[in-house]
C-alpha positions as CSV (number, residue, x, y, z in Angstrom):
1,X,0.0,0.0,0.0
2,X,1.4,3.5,-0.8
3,X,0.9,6.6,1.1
4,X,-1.7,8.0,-0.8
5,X,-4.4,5.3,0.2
6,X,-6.3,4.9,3.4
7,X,-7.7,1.3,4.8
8,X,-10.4,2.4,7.2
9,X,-11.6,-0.2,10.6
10,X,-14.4,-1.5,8.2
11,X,-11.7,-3.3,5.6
12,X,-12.6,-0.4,2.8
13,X,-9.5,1.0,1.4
14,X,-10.2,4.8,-0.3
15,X,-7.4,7.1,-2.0
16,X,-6.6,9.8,-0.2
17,X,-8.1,12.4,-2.3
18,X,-11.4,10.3,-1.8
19,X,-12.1,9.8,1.8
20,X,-13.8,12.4,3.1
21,X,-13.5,11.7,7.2
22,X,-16.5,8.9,6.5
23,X,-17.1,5.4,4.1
24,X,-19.1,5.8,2.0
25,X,-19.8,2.1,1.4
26,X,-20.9,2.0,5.4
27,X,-22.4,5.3,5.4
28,X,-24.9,4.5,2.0
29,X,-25.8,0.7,3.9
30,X,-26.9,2.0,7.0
31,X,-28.7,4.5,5.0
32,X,-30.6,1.9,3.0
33,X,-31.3,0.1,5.8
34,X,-33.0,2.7,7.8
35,X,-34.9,3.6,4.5
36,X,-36.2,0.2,4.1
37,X,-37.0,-0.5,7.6
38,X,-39.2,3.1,7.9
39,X,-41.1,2.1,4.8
40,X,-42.0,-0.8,5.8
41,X,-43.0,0.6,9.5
42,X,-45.0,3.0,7.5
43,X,-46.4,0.3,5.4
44,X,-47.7,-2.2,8.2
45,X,-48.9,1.3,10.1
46,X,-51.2,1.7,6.8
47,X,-52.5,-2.1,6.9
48,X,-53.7,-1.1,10.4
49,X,-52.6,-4.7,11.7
50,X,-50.1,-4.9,14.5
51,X,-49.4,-8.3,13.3
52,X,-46.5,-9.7,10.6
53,X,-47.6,-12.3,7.7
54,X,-45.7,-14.8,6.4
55,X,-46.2,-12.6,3.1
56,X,-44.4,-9.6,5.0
57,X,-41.7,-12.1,6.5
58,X,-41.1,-13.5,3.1
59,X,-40.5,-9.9,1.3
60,X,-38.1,-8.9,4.1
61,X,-36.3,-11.8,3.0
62,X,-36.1,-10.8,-0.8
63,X,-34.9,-7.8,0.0
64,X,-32.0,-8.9,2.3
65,X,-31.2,-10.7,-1.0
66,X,-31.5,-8.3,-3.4
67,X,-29.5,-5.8,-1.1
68,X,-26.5,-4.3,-3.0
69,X,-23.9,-1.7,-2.3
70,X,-23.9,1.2,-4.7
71,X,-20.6,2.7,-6.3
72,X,-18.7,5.7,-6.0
73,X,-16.6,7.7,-8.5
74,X,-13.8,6.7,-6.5
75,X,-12.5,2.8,-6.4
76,X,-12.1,1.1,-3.5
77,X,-8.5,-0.2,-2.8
């Protein structure tokens, strides 16, 4: 590794020039997570039913699946 590269406590690597005091990769998958996990509060609010399906376990599932990490103009080293 050379001087002008970063490895952060997480295991992402960013040039110097790119890190910006945070990770992005972190920072956007917490993000998404508390996105997905207020929509589908709001979502079971709206049913009016305090109680989960197996239809609502099952698309929590698919979504932990489908769950990707988004890139950056920078590359992770």
């Amino acid at each position: 590794m050379n001087d002008d590269s970063v490895v952060l406590v997480c295991g992402h690597g960013y040039h110097s020039a790119c890190y910006d005091k945070r990770c992005v990769y972190c920072e956007n998958f917490y993000k998404n997570g508390i996105y997905e996990n207020v929509n589908a509060f709001l979502k079971r609010i709206e049913k009016g039913t305090d109680m989960l399906t197996q239809d609502d376990l099952d698309n929590e599932i698919i979504e932990d699946e489908e769950e990707g990490t988004e890139e950056t103009d920078c590359e992770q080293t």
